[in-house]
C-alpha positions as a Markdown table, in Angstrom:
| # | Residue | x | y | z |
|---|---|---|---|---|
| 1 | Unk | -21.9 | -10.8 | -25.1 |
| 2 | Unk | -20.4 | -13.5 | -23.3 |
| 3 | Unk | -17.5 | -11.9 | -21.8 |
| 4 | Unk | -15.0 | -8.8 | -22.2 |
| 5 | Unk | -11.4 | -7.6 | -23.1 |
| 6 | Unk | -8.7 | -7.2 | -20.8 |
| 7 | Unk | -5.5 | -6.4 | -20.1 |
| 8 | Unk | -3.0 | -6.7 | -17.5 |
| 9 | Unk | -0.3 | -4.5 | -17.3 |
| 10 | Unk | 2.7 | -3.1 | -14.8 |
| 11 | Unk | 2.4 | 0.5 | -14.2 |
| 12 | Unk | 5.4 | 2.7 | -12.9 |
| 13 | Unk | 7.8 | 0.6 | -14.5 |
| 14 | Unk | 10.0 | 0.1 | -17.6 |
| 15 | Unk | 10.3 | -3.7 | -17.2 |
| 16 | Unk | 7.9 | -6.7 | -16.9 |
| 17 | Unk | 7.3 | -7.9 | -13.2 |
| 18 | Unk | 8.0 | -4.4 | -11.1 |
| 19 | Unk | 5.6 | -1.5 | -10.6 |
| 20 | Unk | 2.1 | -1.7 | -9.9 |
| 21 | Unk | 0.0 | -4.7 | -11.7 |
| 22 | Unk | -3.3 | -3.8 | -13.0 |
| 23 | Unk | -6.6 | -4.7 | -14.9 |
| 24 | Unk | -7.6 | -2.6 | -17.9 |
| 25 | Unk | -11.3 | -3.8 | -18.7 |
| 26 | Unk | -12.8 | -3.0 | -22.2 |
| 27 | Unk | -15.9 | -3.4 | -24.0 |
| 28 | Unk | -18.0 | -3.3 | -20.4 |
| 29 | Unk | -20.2 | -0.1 | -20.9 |
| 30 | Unk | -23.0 | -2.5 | -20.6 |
| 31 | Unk | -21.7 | -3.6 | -17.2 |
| 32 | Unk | -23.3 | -2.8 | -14.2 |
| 33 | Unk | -21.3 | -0.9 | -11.3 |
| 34 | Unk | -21.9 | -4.3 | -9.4 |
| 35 | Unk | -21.0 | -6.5 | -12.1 |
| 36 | Unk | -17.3 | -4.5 | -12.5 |
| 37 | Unk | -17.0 | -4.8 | -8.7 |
| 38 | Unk | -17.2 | -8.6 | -9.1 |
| 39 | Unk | -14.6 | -8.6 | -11.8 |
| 40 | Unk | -12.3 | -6.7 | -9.6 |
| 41 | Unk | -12.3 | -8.9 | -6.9 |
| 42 | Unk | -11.6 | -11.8 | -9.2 |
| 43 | Unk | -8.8 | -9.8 | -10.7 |
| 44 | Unk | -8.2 | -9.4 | -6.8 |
| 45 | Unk | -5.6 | -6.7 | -7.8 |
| 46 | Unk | -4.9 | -3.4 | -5.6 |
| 47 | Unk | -6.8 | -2.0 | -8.6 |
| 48 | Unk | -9.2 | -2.9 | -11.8 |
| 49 | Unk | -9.7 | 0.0 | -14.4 |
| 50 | Unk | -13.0 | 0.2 | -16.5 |
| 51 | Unk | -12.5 | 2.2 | -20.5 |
| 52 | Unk | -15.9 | 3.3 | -20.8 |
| 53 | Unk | -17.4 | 5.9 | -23.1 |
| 54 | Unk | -17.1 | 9.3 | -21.9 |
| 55 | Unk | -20.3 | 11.4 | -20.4 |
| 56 | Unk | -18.8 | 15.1 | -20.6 |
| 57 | Unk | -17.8 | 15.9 | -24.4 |
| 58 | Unk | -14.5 | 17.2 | -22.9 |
| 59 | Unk | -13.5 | 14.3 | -21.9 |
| 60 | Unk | -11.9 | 11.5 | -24.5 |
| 61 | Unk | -12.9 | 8.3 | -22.2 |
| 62 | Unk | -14.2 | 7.5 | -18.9 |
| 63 | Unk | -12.5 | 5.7 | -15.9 |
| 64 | Unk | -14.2 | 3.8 | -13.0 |
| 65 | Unk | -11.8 | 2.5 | -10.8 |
| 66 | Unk | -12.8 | -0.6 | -7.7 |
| 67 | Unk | -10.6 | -2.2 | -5.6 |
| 68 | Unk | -11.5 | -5.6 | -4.1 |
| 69 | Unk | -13.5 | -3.8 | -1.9 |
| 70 | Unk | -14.9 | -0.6 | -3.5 |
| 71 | Unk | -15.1 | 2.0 | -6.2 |
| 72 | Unk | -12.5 | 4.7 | -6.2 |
| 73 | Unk | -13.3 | 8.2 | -7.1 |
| 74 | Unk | -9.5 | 8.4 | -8.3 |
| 75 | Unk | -6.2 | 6.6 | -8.4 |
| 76 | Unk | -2.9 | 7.1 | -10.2 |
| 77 | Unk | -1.9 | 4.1 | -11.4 |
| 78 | Unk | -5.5 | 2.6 | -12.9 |
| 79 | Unk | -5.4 | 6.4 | -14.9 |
| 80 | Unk | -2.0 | 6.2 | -15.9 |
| 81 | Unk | -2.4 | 2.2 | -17.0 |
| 82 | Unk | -5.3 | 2.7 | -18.8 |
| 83 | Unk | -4.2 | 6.2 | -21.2 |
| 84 | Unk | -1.4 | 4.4 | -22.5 |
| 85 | Unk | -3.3 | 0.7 | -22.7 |
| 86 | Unk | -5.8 | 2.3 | -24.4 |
| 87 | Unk | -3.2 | 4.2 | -26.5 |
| 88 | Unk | -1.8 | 1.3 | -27.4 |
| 89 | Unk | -5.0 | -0.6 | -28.6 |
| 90 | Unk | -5.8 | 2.9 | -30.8 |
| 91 | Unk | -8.5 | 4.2 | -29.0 |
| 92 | Unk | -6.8 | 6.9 | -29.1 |
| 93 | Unk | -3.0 | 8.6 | -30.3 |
| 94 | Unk | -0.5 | 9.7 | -28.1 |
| 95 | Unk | -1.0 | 13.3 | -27.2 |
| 96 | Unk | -3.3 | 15.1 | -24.6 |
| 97 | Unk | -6.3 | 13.4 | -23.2 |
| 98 | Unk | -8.5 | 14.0 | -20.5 |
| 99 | Unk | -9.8 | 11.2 | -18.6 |
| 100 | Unk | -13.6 | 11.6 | -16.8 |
| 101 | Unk | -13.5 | 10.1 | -13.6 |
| 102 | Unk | -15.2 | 10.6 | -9.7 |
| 103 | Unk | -12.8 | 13.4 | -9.2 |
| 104 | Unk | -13.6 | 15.2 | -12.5 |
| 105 | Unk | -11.7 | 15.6 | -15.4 |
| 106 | Unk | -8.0 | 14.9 | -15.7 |
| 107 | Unk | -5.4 | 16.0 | -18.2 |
| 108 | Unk | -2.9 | 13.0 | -19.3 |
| 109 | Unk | -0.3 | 13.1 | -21.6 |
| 110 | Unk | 0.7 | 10.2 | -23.5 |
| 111 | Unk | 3.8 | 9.5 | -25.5 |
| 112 | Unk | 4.1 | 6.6 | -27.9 |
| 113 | Unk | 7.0 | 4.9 | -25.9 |
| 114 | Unk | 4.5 | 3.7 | -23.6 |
| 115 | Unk | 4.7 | 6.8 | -20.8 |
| 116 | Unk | 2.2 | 9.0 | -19.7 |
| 117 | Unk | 1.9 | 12.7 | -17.2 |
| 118 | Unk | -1.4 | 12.8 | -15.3 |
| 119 | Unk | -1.9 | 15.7 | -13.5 |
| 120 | Unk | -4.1 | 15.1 | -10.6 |
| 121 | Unk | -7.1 | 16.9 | -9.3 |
| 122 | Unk | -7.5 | 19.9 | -6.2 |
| 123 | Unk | -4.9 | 19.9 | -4.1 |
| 124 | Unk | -5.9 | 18.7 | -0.3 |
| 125 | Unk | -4.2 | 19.6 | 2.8 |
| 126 | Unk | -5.7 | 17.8 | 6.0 |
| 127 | Unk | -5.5 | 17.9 | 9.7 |
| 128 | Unk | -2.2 | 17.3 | 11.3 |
| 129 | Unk | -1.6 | 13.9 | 12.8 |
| 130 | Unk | -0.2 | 12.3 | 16.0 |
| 131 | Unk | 3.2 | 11.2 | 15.2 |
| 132 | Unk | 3.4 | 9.0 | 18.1 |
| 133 | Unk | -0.1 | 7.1 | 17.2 |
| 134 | Unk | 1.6 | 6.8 | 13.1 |
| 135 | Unk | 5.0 | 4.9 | 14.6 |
| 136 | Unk | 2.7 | 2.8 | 16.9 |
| 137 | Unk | 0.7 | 1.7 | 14.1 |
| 138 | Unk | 3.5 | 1.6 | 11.9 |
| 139 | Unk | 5.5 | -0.4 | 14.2 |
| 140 | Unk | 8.5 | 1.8 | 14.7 |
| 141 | Unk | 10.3 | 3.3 | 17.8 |
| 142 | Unk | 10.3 | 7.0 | 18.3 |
| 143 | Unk | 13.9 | 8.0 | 16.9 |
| 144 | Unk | 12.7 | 6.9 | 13.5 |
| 145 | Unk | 10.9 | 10.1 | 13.4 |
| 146 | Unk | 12.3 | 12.8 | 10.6 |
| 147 | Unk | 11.4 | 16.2 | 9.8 |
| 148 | Unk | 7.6 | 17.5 | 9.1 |
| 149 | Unk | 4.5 | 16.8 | 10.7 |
| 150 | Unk | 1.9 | 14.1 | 9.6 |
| 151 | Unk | -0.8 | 15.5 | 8.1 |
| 152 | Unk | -3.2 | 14.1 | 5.5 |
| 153 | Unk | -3.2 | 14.9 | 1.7 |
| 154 | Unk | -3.9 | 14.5 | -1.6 |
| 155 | Unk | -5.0 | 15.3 | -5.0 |
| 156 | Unk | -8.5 | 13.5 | -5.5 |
| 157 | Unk | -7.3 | 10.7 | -2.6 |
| 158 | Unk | -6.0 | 11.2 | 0.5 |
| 159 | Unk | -3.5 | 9.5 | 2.4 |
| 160 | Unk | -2.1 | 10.4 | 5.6 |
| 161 | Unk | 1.9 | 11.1 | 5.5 |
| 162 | Unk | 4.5 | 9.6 | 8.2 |
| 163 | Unk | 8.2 | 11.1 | 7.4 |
| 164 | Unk | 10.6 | 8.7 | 8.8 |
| 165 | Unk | 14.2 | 7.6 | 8.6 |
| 166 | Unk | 15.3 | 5.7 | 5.8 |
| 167 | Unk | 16.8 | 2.9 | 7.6 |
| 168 | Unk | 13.6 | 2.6 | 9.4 |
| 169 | Unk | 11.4 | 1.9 | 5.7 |
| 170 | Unk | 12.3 | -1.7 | 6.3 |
| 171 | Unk | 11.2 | -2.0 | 9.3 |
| 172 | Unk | 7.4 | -1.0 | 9.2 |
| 173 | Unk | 5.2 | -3.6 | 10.3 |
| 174 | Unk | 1.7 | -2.5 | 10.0 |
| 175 | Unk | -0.4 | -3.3 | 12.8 |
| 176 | Unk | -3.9 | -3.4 | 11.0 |
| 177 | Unk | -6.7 | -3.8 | 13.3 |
| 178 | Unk | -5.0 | -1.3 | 15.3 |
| 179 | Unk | -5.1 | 1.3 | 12.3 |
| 180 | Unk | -8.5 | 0.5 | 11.2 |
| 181 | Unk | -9.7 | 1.3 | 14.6 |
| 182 | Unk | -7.8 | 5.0 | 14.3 |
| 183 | Unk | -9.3 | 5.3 | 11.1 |
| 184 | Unk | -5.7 | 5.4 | 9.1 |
| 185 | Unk | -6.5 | 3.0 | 6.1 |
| 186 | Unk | -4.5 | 4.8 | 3.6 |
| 187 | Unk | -0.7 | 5.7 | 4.6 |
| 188 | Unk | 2.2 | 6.5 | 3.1 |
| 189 | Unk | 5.3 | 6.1 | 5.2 |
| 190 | Unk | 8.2 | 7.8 | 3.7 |
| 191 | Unk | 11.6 | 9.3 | 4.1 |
| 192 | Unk | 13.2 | 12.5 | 1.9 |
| 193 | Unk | 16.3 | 13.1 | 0.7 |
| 194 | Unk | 16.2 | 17.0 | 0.0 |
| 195 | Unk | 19.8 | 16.7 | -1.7 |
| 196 | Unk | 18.5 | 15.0 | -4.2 |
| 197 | Unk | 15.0 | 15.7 | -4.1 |
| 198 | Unk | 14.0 | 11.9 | -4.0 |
| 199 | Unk | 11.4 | 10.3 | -1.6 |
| 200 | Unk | 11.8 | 6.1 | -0.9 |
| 201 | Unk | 7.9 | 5.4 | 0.3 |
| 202 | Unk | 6.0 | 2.6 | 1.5 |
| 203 | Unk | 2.1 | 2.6 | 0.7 |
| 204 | Unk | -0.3 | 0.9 | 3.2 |
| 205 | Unk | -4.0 | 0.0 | 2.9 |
| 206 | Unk | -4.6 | -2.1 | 6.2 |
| 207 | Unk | -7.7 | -4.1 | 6.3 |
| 208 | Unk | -7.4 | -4.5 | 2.3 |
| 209 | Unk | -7.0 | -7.3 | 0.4 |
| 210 | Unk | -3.8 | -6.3 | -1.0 |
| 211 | Unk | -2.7 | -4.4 | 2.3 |
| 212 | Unk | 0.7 | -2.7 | 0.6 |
| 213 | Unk | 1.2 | -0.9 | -2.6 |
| 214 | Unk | 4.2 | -1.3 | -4.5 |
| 215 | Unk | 3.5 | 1.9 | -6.5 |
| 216 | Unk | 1.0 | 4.7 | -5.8 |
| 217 | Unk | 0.3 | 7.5 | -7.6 |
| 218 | Unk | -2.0 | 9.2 | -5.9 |
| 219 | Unk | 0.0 | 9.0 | -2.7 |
| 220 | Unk | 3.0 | 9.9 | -4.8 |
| 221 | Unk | 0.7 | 13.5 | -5.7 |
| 222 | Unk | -0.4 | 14.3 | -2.5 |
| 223 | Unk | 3.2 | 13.6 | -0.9 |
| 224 | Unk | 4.3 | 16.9 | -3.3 |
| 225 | Unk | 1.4 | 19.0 | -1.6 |
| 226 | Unk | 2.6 | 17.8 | 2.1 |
| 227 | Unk | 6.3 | 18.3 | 0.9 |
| 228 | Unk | 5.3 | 22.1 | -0.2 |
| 229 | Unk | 3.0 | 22.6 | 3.4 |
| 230 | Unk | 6.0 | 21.2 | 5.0 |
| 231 | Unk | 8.9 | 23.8 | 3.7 |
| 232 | Unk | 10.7 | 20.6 | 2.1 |
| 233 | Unk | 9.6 | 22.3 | -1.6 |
| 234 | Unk | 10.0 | 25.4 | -2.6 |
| 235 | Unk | 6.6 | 27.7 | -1.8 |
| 236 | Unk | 6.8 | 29.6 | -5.4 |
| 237 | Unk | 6.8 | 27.8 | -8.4 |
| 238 | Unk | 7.4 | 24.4 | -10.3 |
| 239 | Unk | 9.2 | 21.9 | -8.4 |
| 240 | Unk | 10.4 | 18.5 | -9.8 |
| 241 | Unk | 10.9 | 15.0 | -7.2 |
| 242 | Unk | 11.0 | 11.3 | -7.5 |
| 243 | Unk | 9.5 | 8.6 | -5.5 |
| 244 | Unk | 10.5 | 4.8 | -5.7 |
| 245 | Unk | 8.3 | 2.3 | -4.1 |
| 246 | Unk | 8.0 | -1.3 | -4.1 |
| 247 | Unk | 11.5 | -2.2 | -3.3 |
| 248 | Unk | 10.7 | -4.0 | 0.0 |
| 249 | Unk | 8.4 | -6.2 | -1.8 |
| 250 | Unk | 10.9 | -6.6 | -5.2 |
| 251 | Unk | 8.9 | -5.0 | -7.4 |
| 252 | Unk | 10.8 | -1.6 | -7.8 |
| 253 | Unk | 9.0 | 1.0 | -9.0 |
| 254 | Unk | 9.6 | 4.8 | -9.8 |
| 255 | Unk | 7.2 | 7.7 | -9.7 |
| 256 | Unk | 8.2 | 11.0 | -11.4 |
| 257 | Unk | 6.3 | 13.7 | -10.3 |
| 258 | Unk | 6.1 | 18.1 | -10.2 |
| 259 | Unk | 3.9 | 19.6 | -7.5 |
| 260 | Unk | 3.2 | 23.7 | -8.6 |
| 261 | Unk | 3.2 | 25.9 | -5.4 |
| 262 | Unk | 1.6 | 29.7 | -5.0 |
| 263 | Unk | 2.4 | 31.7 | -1.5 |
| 264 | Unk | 3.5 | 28.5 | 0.0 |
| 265 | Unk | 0.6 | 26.3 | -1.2 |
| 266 | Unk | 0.4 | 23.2 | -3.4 |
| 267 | Unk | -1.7 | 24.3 | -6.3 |
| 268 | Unk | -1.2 | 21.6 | -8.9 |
| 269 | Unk | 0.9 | 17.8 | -9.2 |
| 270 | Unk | 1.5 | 15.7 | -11.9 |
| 271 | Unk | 2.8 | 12.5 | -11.8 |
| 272 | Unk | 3.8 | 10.0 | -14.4 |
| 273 | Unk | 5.6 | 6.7 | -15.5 |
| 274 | Unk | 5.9 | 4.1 | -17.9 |
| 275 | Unk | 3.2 | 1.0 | -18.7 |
| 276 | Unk | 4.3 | -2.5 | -19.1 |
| 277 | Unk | 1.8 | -5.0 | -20.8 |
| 278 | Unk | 2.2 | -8.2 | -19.3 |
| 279 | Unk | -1.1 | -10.4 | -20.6 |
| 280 | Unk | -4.5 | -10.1 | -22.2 |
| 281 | Unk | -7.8 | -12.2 | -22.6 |
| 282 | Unk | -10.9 | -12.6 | -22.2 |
| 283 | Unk | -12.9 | -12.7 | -19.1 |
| 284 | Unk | -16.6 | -13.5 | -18.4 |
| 285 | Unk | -19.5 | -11.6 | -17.4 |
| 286 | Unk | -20.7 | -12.4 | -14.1 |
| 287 | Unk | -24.3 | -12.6 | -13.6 |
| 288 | Unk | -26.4 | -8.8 | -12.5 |
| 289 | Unk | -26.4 | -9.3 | -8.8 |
| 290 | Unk | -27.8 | -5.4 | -8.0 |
């Protein structure tokens, strides 16, 4: 075998060029977890997605997920991208599926349009956060501040959540030595609009190779179990909200999610969105390093 299938595709999105790029990689079960990582950081995406076979017999496929820089347990767009790319190469019809991962096994749902509902894993809520440390870092002045503490959170990633002003989105400026050195390398800066029950977010890795994200959906998760711990959701029941990313770096993306709440506690999210494909090919196998 001289080199695998892949596929790059925009996730998050109903048109070419917006939401999230990423790399869907096929035919690589005989790939070594240092050989993938190699690929990813030629890819040199926020994300690479690898289609293997499946370990549990619950589960339909498996997912490992790298960045340039490491393997992810989870993410939401490289499980969203790579249900409906696979979908869409018949590995599978639309329908339930249930992606095997590092943070278990995941439900998706995914329709023939090209969409698909993940539903991440065990809701997280994490220590509260210094407000005043987030706006240093983030480069803002202290009356861009809004409502809720910053806490961490997540679904099977966590990232630690800033509410601001939405006037003060475009002003962020990460300084990124100064947040690797707190140890905030995954944050979400945010505002909410609880009229319409929309957030506009900003998605920060600093120190990575692609530092911002223009669509998240693991952030977009874990932002419905902060909005619940927060008193911005409902604390019984199903609650729907929106998230739209990416605008400050034009590529507009949209991230429709439900967070389930019990006595005031996130107890299940789902998020989902449409898949663009943008190209496929060919790429070779790089020599076992490991």
């Amino acid at each position: 075998m001289s080199g695998v299938a892949y596929e790059i595709v925009d996730v998050f999105t109903d048109r070419p060029f917006a939401g999230n790029p990423l790399a869907v990689v096929y035919d690589a079960a005989d790939l070594a977890g240092d050989q993938m990582h190699t690929l990813a950081r030629e890819f040199n995406l926020a994300e690479t997605v690898f289609v293997l076979p499946p370990t549990d017999p619950k589960a339909t496929y498996r997912a490992r997920i790298f960045t340039p820089e490491a393997e992810l347990p989870f993410a939401g767009h490289p499980s969203v991208g790579a249900a409906v790319t696979s979908m869409r190469r018949g590995l599978f019809p639309p329908g339930e599926v249930v992606q095997e991962c590092g943070a278990g096994l995941l439900p998706i749902t995914v329709t023939e349009s090209g969409s698909a509902t993940l539903t991440g894993g065990t809701p997280r809520l994490g220590e509260s956060l210094d407000p005043k440390l987030l706006l240093q870092l983030a480069g803002l002045p202290a009356d861009a501040y809004a409502e809720g503490a910053p806490r961490w959170a997540g679904c099977g990633l966590d990232w630690a959540f800033l509410p601001v002003r939405r006037e003060a989105l475009t002003d962020v400026r990460i300084d990124q030595p100064a947040a690797q050195r707190a140890g905030i390398t995954d944050l979400c800066v945010f505002s909410w609009s609880a009229e319409t029950s929309e957030a506009h977010s900003r998605v920060f890795v600093p120190g990575g190779a692609v530092p911002e994200d223009p669509a998240t959906g693991s952030a977009a998760l874990g932002l419905g179990v902060w909005l619940v711990a927060a008193g911005l959701l409902p604390s019984d029941g199903t609650s729907p909200y929106r998230v739209h990313q990416g605008l400050e770096m034009r590529r507009p993306s949209l991230l429709t999610c439900t967070v389930t709440a019990t006595a005031g506690a996130a107890t299940s999210a789902t998020v989902a969105g449409h898949v663009c494909p943008i190209a496929k090919g060919e790429i070779h196998i790089p020599p076992f390093i490991g």
